[in-house]
MARBAMAR-774057 format. One record per atom (N, C-alpha, C): chain; atom name; x, y, z. Coordinates in steps of 0.2 Angstrom, whole numbers, plus 2048, in hexadecimal, padded with zeros to 3 digits. Each point is the difference from the previous one (the first is absolute). Example, Ala and Ser with C-alpha at 12.3 -4.5 7.8 and 13.67 -1.06 7.14 Angstrom:
! MARBAMAR-774057
A N 842 7E4 827 $
A CA 7FC 806 800 $
A C 804 806 800 $
A N 7FE 805 7FC $
A CA 804 806 801 $
A C 7FC 805 803 $
***
This chain:
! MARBAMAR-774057
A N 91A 6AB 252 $
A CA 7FC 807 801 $
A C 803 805 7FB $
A N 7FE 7FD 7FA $
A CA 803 804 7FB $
A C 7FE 807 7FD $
A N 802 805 800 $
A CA 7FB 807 7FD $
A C 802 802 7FA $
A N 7FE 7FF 7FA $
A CA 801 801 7FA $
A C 800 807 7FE $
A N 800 805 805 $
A CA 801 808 7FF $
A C 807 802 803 $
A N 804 7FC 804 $
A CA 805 801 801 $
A C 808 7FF 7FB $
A N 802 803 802 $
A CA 804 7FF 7FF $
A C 807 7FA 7FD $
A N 802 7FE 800 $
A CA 804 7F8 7FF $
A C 805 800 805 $
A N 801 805 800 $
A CA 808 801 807 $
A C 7FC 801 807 $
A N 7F9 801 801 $
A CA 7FE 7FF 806 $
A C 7FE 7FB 803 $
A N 7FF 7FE 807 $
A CA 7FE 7FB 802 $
A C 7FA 7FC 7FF $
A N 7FE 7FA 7FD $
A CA 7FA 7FD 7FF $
A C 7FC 802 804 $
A N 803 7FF 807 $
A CA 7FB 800 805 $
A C 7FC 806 801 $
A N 800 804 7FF $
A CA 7FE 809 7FE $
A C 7FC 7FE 7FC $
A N 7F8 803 803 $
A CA 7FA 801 7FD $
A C 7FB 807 800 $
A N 800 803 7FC $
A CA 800 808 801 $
A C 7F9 801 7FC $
A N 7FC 804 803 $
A CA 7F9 803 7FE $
A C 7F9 7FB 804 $
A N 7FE 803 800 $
A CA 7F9 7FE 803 $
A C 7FD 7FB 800 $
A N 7FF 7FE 7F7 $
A CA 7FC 7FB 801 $
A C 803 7FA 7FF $
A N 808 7FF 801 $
A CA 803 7FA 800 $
A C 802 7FE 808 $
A N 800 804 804 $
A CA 801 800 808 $
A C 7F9 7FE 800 $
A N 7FB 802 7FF $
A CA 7F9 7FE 802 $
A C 801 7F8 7FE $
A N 801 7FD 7FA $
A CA 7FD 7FB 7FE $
A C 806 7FC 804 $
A N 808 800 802 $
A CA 804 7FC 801 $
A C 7FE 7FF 80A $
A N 7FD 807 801 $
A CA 7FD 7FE 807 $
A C 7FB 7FC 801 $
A N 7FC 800 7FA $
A CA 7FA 7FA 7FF $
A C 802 7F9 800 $
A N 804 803 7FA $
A CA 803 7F5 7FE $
A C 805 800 807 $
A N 800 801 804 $
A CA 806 7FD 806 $
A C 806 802 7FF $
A N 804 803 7FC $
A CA 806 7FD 7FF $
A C 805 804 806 $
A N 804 7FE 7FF $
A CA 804 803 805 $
A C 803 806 7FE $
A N 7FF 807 806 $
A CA 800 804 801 $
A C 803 801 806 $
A N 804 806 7FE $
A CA 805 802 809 $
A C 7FF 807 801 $
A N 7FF 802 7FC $
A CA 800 809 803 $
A C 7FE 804 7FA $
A N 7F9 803 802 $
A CA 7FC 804 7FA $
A C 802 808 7FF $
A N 802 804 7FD $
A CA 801 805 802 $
A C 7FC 805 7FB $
A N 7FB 804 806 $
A CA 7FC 805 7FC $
A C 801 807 802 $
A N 7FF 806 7F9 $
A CA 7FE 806 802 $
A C 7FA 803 7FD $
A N 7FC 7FE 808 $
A CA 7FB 804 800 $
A C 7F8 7FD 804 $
A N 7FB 803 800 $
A CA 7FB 7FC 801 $
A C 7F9 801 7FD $
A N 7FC 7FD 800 $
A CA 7FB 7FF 7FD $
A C 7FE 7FB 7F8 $
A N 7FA 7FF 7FE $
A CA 7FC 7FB 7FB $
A C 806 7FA 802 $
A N 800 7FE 7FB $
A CA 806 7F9 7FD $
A C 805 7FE 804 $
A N 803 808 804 $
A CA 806 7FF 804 $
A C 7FF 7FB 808 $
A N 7F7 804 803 $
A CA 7FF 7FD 803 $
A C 7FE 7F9 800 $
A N 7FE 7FF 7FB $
A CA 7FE 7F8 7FE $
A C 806 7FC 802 $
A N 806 804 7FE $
A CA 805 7FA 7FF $
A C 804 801 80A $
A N 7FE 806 804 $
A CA 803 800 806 $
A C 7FB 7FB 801 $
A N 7F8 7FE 7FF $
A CA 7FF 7FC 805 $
A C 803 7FB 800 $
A N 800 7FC 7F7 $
A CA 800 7FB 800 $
A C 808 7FD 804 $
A N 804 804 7FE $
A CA 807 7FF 804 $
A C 7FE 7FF 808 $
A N 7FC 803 802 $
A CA 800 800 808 $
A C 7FD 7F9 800 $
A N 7FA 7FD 7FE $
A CA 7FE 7F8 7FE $
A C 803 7FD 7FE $
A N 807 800 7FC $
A CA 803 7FD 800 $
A C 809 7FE 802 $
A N 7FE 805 806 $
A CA 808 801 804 $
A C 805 803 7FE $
A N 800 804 7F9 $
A CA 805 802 7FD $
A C 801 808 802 $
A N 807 801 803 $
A CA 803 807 802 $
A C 7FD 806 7FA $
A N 7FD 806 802 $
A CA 7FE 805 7FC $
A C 804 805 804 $
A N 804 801 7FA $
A CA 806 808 803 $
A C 7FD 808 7FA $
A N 7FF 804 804 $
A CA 7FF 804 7FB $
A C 807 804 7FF $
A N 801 802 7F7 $
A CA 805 803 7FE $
A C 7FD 803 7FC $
A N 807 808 7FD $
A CA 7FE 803 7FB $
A C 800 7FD 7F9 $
A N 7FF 806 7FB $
A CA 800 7FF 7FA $
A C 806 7FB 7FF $
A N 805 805 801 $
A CA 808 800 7FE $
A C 801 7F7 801 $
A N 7FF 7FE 806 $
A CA 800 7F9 803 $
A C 7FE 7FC 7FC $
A N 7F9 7FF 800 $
A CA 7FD 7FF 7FA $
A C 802 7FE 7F8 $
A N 805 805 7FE $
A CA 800 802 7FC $
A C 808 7FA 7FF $
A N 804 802 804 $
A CA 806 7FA 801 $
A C 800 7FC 7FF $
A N 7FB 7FC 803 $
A CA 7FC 7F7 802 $
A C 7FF 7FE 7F9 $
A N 7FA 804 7FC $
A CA 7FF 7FD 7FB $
A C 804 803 7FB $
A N 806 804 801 $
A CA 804 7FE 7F8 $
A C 7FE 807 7FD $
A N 7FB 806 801 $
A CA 7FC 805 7FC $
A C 7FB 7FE 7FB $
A N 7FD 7F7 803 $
A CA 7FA 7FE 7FC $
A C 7F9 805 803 $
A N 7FC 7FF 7FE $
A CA 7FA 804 802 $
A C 7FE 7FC 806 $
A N 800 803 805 $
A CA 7FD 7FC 807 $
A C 7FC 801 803 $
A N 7FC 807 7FF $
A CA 7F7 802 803 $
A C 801 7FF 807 $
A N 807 802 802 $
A CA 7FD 802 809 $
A C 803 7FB 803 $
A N 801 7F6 7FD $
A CA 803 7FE 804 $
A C 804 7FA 7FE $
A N 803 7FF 802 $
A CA 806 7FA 800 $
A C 7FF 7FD 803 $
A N 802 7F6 7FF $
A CA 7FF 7FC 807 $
A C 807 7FC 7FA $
A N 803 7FD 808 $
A CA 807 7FD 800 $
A C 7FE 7F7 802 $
A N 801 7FE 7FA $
A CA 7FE 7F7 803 $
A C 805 7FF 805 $
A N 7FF 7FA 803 $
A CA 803 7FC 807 $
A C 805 7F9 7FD $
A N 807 803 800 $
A CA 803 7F8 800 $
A C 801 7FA 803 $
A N 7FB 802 806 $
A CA 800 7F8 804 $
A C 7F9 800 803 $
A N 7FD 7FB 803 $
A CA 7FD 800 805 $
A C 800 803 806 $
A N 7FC 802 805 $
A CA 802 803 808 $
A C 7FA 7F8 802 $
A N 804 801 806 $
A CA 7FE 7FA 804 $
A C 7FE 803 805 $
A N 7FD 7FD 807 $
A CA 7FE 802 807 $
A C 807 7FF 802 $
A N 801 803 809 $
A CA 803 800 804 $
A C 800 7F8 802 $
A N 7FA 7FC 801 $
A CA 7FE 7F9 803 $
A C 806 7FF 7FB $
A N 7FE 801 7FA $
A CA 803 7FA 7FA $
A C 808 800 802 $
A N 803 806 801 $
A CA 806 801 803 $
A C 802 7FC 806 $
A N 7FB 801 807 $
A CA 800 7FA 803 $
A C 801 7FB 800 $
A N 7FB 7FD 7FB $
A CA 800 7FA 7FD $
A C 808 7FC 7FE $
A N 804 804 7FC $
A CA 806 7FE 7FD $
A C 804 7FB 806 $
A N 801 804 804 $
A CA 805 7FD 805 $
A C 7FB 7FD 804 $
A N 7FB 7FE 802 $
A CA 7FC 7FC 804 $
A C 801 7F8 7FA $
A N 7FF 800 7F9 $
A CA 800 7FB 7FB $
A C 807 7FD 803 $
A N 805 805 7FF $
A CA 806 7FE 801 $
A C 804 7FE 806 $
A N 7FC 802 805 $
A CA 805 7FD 806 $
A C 802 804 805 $
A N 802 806 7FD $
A CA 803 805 802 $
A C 7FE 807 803 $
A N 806 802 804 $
A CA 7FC 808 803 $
A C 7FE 805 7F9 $
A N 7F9 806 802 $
A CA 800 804 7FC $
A C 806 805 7FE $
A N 803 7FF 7F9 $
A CA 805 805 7FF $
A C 7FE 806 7FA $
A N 7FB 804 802 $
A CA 7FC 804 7FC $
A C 805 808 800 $
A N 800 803 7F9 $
A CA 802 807 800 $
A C 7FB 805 7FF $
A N 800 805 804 $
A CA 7FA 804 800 $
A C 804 809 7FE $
A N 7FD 801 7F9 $
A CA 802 806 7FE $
A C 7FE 807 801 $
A N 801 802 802 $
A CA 7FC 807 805 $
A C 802 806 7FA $
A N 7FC 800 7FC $
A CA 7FE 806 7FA $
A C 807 802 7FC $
A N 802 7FC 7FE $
A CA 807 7FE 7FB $
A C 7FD 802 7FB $
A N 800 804 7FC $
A CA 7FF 803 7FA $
A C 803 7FF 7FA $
A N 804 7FF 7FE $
A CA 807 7FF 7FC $
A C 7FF 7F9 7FD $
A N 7FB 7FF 7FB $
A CA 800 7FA 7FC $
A C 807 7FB 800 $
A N 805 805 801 $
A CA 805 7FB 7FF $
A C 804 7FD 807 $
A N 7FD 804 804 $
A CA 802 7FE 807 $
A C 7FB 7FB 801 $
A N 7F9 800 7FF $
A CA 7FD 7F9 802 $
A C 803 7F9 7FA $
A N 801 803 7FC $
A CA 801 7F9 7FB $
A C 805 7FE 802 $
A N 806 803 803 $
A CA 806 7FE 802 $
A C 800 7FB 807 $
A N 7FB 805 804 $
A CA 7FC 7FC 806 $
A C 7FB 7FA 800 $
A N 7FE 801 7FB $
A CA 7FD 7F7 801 $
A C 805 7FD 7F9 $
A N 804 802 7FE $
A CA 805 7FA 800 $
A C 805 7FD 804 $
A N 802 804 803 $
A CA 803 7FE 807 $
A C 7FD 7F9 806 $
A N 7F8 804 7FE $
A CA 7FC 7FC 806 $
A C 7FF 7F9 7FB $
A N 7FF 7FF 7FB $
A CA 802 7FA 7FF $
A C 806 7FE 7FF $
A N 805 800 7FF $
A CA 806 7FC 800 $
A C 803 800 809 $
A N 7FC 803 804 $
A CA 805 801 808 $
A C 7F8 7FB 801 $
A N 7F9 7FB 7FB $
A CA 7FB 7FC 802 $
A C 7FC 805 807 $
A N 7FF 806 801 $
A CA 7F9 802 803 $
A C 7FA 7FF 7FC $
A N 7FC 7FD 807 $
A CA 7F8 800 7FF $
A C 7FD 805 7FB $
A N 801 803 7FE $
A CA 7FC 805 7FE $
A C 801 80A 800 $
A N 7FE 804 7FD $
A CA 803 807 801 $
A C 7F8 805 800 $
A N 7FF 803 805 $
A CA 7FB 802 801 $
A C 801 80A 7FF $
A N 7FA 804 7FB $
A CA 801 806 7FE $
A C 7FB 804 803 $
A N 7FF 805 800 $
A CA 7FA 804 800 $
A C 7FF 802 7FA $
A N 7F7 7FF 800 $
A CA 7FE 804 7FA $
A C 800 807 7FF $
A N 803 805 804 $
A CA 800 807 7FF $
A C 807 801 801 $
A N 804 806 7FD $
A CA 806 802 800 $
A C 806 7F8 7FF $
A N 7FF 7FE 7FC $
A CA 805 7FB 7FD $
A C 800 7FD 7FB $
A N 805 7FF 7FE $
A CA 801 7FC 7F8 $
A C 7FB 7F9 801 $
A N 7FE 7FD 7F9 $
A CA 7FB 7FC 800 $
A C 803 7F9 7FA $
A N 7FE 7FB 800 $
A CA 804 7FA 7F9 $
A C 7FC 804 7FA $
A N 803 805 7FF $
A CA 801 7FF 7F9 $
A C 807 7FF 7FE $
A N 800 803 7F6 $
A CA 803 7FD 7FD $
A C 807 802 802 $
A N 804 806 803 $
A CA 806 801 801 $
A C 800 7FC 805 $
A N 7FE 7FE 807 $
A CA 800 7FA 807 $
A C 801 7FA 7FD $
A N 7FE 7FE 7FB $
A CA 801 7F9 7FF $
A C 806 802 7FB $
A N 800 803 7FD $
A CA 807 7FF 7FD $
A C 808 803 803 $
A N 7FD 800 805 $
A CA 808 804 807 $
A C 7FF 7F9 802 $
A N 7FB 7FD 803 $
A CA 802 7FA 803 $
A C 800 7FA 7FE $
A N 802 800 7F8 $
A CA 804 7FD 7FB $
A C 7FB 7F9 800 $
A N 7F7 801 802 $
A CA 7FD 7FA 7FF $
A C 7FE 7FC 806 $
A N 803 803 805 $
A CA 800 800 808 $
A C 7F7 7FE 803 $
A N 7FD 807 7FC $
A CA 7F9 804 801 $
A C 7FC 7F8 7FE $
A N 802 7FC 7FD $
A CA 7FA 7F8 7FD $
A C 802 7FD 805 $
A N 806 800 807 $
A CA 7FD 7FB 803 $
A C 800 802 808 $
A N 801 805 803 $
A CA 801 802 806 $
A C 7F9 803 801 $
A N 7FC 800 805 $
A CA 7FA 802 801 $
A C 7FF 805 802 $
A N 7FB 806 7FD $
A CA 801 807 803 $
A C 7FA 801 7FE $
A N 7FE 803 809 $
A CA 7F9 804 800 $
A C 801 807 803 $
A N 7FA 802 7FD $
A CA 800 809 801 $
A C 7F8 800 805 $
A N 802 803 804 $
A CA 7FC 801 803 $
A C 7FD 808 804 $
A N 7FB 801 801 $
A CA 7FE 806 800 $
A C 801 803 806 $
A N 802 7FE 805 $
A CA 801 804 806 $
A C 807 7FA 803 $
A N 807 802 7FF $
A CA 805 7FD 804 $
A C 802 7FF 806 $
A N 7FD 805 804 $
A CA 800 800 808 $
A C 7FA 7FA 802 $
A N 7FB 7FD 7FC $
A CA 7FC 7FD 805 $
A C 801 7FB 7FB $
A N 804 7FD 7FC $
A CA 804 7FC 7FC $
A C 806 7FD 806 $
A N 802 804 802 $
A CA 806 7FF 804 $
A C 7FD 7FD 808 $
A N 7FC 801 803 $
A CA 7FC 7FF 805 $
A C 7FE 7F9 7FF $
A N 7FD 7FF 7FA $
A CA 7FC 7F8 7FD $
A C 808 7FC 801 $
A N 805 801 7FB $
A CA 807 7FC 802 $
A C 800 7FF 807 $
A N 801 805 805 $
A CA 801 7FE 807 $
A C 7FD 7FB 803 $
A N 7FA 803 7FE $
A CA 7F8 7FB 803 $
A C 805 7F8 7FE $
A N 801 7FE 7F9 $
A CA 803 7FC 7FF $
A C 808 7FF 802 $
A N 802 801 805 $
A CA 806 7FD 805 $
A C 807 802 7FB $
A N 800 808 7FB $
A CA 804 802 7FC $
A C 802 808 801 $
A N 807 801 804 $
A CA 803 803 802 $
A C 802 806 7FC $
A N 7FF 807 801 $
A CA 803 803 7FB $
A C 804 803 801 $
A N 806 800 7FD $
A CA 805 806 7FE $
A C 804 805 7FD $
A N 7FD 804 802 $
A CA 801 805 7FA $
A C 809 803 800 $
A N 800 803 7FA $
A CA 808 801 7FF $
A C 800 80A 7FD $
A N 804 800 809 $
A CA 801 807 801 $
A C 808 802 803 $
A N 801 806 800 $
A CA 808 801 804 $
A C 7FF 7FF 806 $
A N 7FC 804 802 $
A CA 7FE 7FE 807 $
A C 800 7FA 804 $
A N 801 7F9 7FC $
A CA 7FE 7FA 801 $
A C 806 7FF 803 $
A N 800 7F8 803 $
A CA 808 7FD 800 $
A C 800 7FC 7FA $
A N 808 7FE 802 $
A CA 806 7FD 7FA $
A C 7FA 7FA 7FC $
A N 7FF 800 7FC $
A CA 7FD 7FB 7FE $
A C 805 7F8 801 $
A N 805 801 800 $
A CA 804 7FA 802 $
A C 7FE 7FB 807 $
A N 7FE 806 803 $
A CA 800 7FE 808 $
A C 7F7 800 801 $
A N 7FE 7FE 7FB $
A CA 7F7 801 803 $
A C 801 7F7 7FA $
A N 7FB 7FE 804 $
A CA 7FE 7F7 800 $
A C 7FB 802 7FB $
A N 800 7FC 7FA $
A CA 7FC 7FF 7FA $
A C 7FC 7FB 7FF $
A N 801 7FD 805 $
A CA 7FD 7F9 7FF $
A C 7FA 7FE 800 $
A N 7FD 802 802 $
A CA 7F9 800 804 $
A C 7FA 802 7F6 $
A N 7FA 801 804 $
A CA 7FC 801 7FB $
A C 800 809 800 $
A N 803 801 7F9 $
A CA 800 807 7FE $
A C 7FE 804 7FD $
A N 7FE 807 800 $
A CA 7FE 802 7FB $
A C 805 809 7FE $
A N 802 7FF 7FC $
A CA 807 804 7FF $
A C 7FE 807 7FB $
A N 800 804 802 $
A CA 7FC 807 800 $
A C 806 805 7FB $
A N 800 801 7FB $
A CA 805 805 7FD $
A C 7FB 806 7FF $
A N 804 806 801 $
A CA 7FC 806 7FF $
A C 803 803 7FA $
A N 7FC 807 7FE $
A CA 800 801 7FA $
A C 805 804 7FE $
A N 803 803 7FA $
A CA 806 802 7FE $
A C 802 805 803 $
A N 7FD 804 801 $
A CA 800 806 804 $
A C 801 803 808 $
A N 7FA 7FB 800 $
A CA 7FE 804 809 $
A C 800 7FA 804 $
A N 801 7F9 7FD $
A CA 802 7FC 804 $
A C 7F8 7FB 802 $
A N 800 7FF 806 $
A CA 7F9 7FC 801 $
A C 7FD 806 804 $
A N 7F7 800 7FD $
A CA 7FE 804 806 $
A C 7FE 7FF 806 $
A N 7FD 807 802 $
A CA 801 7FF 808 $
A C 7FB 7FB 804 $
A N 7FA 7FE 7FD $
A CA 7FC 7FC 800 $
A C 803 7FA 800 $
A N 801 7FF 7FB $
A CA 804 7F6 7FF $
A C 806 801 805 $
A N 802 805 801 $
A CA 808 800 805 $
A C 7FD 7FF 807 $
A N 7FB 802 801 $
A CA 7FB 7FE 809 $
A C 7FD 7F9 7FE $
A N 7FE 7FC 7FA $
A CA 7FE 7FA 802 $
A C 806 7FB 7FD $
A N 805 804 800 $
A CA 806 7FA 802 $
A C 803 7FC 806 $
A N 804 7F8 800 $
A CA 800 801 807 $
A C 808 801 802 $
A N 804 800 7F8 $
A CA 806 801 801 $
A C 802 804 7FC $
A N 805 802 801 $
A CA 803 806 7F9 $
A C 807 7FC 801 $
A N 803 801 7F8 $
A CA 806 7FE 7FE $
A C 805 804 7FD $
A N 806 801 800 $
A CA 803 804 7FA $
A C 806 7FB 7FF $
A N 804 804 7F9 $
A CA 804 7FF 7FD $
A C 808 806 801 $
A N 805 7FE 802 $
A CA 805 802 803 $
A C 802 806 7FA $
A N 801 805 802 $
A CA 800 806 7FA $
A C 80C 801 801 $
A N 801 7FE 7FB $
A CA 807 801 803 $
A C 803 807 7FE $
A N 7FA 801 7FA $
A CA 808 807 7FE $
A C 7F9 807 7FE $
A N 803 805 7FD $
A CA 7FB 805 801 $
A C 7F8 801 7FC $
A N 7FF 7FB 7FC $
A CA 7F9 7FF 7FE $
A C 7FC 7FD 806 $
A N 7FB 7FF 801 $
A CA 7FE 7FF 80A $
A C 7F9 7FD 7FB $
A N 800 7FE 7F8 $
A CA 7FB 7FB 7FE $
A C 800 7FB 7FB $
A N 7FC 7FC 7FE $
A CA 800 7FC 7FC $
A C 7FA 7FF 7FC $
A N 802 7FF 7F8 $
A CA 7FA 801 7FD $
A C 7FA 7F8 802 $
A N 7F9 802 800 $
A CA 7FC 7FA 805 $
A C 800 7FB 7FF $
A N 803 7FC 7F8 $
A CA 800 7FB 7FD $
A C 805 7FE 803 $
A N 807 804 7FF $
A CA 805 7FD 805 $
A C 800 7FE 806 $
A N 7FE 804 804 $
A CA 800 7FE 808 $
A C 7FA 7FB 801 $
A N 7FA 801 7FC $
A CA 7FE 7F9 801 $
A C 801 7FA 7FF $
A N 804 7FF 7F8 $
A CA 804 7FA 800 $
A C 805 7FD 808 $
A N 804 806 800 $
A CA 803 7FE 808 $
A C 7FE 7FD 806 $
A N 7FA 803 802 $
A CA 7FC 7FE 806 $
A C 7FE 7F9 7FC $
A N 7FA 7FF 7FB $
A CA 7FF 7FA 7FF $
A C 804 7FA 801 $
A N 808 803 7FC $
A CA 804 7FB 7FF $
A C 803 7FE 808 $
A N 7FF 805 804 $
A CA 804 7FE 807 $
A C 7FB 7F8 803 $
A N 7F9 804 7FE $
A CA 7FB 7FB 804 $
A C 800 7F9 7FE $
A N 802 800 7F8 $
A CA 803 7F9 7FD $
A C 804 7FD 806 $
A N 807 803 7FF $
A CA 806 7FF 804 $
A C 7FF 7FD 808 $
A N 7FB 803 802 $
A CA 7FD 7FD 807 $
A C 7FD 7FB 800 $
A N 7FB 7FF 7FA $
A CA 7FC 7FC 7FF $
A C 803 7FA 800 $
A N 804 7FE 7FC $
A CA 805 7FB 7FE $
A C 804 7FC 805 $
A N 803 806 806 $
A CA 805 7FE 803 $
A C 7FA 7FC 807 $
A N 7FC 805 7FE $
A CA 7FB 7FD 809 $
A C 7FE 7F9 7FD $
A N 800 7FD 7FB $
A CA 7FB 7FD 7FB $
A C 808 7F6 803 $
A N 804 803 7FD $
A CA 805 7FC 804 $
A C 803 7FC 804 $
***
């Protein structure tokens, strides 16, 4: 996805001005997040085509704009190519049904922090979960900062984004997959049974999980807070929970 107006220190993936997002939404290619300022002629051509083509359409200003492509000329809008594929929730299913094994699925509740997701699905692959599920609104997406925090992680762990997370998480249930979200208010995550079919909920850097995902959880977990910080940054604390549920995994496995 290469743009010959930018820059050399910026990302290839970065396609800036109208009629190159027109033509790269035509040819297919892979696209993660279009960002426009404005509406009307061309601009809207390229909202529709994005909506026909499942690609997120965030509006920004100039300034943003202006960041993405380097100060090349951009006519209103920037689209950020896609370093992986997204898959279905089923395909996620699928993983662990192939293999044998309970669902162990991590589901990211509006993680923002490109570096915090890429740290997050490298974890979820090397601790082998099924799969890492996102929202398309309010969260980091694979592009090229996500695949390069999770050091390459992003080519083999399955991750879909899906448009409504709460009825995402309802479909798991349906499928005999238990969720746990991870709040203070939970208990000791030591002392809650991981074994079963899971689907392990990290909330966002800030505010935690919201109130929505935190009503269609069926359990809440925490992490032992021992000195005067009362947090931990998401990547970390979701490596620990993941890693606990290895550890049980293992020993039940025995």
């Amino acid at each position: 996805m290469e743009n010959k107006n930018l820059n050399s220190s910026f990302d290839e993936n970065i396609i800036a001005g109208r009629n190159p997002v027109i033509e790269a939404l035509k040819s297919g290619a892979r696209l993660d997040t279009i960002y426009i300022d404005g509406n009307g002629g061309s601009l809207n051509v390229i909202r529709r085509l994005a909506k026909e083509k499942g690609v997120v359409v965030k509006d920004a200003q100039d300034k943003k704009l202006t960041a993405l492509s380097g100060g090349a000329s951009h006519q209103g809008v920037v689209a950020v190519g896609a370093c992986g594929e997204y898959v279905s929730v089923e395909d996620i299913l699928a993983v662990s049904a192939e293999k044998g094994t309970k669902p162990f699925i991590i589901i990211c509740d509006e993680i923002e922090d490109p570096h915090n997701l890429g740290a997050i699905i490298r974890t979820a692959e090397t601790a082998g979960a099924d799969g890492v599920i996102i929202p398309k609104r309010r969260s980091a997406s694979l592009n090229a900062t996500v695949f390069k925090t999770s050091a390459g992680a992003a080519s083999y762990v399955p991750v879909a984004r899906v448009s409504n997370l709460a009825s995402c998480i309802d479909m798991l249930k349906e499928n005999g997959v238990w969720i746990y979200g991870t709040d203070a208010s939970g208990s000791d995550y030591c002392d809650t049974d991981l074994t079963g079919s899971i689907g392990l909920v990290i909330g966002s850097e800030g505010f935690g999980i919201s109130k929505l995902i935190q009503k269609k959880c069926d359990f809440m977990i925490k992490l032992p807070m021992m000195g005067k910080i009362t947090s931990l940054n998401a990547s970390v604390a979701a490596g620990i929970f993941m890693y606990e549920a290895v550890r049980q995994r293992r020993n039940a496995s025995r």
